[in-house]
N, C-alpha and C positions, 0 to 999 in steps of 0.2 A: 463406544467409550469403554474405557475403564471398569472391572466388575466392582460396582458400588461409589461409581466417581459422581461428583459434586461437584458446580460450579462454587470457586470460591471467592471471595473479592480481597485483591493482592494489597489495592490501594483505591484514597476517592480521593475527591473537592476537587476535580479536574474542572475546567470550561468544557471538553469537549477533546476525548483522547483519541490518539490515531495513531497509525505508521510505526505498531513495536517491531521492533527486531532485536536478535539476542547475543549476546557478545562472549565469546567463552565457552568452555567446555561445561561440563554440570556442575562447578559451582562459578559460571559465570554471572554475568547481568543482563536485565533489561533496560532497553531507549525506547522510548516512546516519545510521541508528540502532543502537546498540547495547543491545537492551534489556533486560538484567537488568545491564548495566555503569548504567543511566540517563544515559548520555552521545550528546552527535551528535556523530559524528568529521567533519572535512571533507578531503577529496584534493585538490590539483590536481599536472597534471604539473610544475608551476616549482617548485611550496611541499612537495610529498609530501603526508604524511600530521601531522593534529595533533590534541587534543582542541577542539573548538570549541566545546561548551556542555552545561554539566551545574551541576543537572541539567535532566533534558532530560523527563521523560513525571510525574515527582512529586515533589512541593516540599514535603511534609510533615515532619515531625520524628517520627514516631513509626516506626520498621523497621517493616516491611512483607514478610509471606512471601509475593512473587509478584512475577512478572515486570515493573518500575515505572517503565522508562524509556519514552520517544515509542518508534511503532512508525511507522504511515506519514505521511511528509512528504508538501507538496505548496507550492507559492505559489499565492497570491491575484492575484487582477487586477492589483493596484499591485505585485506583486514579494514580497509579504510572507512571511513563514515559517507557514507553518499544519501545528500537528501534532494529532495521533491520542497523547494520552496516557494509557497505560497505568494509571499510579498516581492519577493525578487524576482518572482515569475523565471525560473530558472530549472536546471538539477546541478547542482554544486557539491563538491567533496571539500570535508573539512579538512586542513592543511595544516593541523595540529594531531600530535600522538590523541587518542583513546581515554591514554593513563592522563594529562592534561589539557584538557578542550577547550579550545579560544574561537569566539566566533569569527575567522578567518576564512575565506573559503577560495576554492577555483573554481571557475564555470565551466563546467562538461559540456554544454549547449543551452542556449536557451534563446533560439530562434529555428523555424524552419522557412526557406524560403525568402532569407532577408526581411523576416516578421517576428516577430517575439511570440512568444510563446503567451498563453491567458493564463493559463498557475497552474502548474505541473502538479502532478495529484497523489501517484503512485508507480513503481518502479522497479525494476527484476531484470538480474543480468541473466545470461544464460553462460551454456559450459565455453566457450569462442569468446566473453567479452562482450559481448553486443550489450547494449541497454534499452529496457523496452519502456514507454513509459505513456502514462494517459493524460491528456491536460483539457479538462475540462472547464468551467468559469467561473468558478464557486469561490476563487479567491480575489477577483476583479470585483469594485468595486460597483453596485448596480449588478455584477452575475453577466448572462450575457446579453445584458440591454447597455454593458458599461461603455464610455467614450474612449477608454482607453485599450479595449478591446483592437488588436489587428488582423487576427487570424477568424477569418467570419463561420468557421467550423470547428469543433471540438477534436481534438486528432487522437490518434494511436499511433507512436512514432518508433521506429527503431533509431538509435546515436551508436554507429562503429566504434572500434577502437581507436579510431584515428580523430574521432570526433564529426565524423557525416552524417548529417539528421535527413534521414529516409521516413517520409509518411507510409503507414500501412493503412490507415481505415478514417476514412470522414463519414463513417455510415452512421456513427452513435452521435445521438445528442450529447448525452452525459458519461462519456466513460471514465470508465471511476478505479476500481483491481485492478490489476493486472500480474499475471503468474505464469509459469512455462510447464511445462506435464516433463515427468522426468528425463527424459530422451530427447528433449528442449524440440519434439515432433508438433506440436499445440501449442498456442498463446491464446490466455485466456484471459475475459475481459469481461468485466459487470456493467450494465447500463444501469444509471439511476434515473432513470424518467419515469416519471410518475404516467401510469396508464403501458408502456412498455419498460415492465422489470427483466431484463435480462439476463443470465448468464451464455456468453455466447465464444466459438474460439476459433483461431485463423490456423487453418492448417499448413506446416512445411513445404514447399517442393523439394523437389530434386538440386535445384538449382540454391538452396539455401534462403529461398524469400519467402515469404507465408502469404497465401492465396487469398480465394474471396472468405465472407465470414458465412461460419453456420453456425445455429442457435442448440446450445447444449441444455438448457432449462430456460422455460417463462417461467417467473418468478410474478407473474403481473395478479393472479388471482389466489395469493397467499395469504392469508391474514394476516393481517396489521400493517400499516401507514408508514412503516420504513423503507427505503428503497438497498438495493443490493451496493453493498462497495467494496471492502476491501475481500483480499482472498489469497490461499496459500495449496498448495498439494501437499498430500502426503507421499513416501517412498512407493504407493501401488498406485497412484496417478489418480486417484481418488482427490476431489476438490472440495474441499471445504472455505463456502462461500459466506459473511455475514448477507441478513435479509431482513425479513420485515417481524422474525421474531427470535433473531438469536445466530447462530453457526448454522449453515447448512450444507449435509456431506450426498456429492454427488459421485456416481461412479461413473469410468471414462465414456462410458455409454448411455448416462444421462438420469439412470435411476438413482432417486431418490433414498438415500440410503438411511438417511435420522437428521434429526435437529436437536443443536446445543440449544437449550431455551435458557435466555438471560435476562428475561424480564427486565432488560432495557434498549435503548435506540444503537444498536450493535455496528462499530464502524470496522475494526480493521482485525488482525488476528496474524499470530507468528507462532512457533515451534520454539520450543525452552527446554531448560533445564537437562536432560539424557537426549532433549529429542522428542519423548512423548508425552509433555507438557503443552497444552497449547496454553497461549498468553489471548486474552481478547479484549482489545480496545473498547469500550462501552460509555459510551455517554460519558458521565464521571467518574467512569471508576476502571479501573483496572482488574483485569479478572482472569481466573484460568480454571482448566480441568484436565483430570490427567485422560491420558486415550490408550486404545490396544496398539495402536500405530505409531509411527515413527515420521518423522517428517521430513519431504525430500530435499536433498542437498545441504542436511541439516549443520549448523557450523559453516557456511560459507554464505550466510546473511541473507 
């Protein structure tokens, strides 16, 4: 970190924050998700804090027992808002400018297999376009004992540019992050199962498909009762993973390098302000700290 940095708290009274990404140069803003609120809240330091769009992860009319709001942001090549919707069980781009947000959207995929998707969770393009993304069942109502469940495995999927959804991994129960290492060589991916915490990553071929999975940290015998989820690289491929007590920065080799300690149930985390700001999604509250690093592909979401 930073010499003499501090976790700080940006903002609170969240349900439950996730999925920031950062819009803008250094005096841009932040999107974040609040998902059982269905809202994206936005920060910047001029404006504070506002509601910026809801809803935000399900447009339906009929209530819904389950978690319904977007979970992980990210922008598209042109700038665009691309979310990970929970109740729509989808990944959808907003179809409205930035400067005014209407909850509008296009479906980018949200079947594989002529089966719908369980609730898309989190999300990362790489340099080609591709969209990588994890859908676990956390947003189905019942989890995955629900009825409305189709897909009897939790996936890791790539979505072409053309819009073709290719499975890469039915090995995790709960995959949950997901992030590319700078050279888009690694896709990285956090298991949240309780008893198997994993950070784990599918490597490249030649051929441009990513192979079988190997485990780059257990995270299973960490203190504290959180499970691993969201996650981001920085510009030296170094992984900074949320766990079971805060940020945790791993090197491409799997060493243990420090932990953000946030003294709360730590979900999701993005790159801000120059770059080496991290933003950290936490329970209620919104939080960041500054770092020595810089974050990769910083400004293209």
């Amino acid at each position: 970190m930073a010499p003499n940095a501090v976790v700080e708290i940006v903002a609170d009274s969240f349900r439950w924050s996730e999925g920031p990404v950062w819009v803008g140069g250094n005096e841009g803003f932040i999107l974040f998700s609040d998902v059982p609120a269905n809202v994206i809240y936005k920060w910047s330091a001029g404006e504070g804090l506002s509601e910026w769009l809801a809803p935000s992860g399900y447009t339906g009319d009929t209530p819904r027992q389950a978690s319904n709001g977007s979970n992980g942001l990210t922008l598209d090549s042109e700038g665009r808002l691309v979310l990970a919707q929970h109740g729509d069980r989808r990944i959808a781009r907003m179809n409205a400018p930035l400067s005014s947000p209407t909850p509008t959207f296009d479906t980018i995929a949200d079947r594989w297999s002529g089966m719908r998707f369980n609730s898309p969770n989190d999300l990362a393009y790489d340099a080609s376009g591709n969209l990588y993304l994890t859908d676990p069942p956390y947003g189905l109502p019942g989890g995955g004992e629900s009825r409305e469940r189709e897909i009897p495995f939790s996936g890791v999927y790539k979505v072409d540019p053309t819009g073709d959804v290719t499975l890469i991994s039915d090995a995790l129960a709960f995959p949950n992050g997901v992030a590319l290492s700078p050279d888009d060589s690694r896709l990285y991916v956090t298991n949240s199962e309780p008893g198997r915490k994993l950070l784990v990553y599918f490597q490249r071929h030649a051929d441009g498909n990513f192979g079988g999975m190997s485990v780059l940290a257990d995270m299973s015998d960490l203190p504290g009762d959180n499970n691993p989820d969201g996650l981001k690289v920085d510009a030296d491929g170094n992984v900074f993973t949320t766990g079971p007590e805060g940020v945790y920065v791993y090197a491409p080799d799997g060493t243990l390098l420090g932990t953000i300690h946030t003294d709360v149930r730590t979900a999701n985390c993005a790159w801000g302000d120059d770059g080496s700001t991290l933003y950290i999604a936490g329970h209620m509250f919104l939080l960041r700290i500054r770092t020595s690093t810089r974050g990769d592909r910083f400004g293209a979401g």
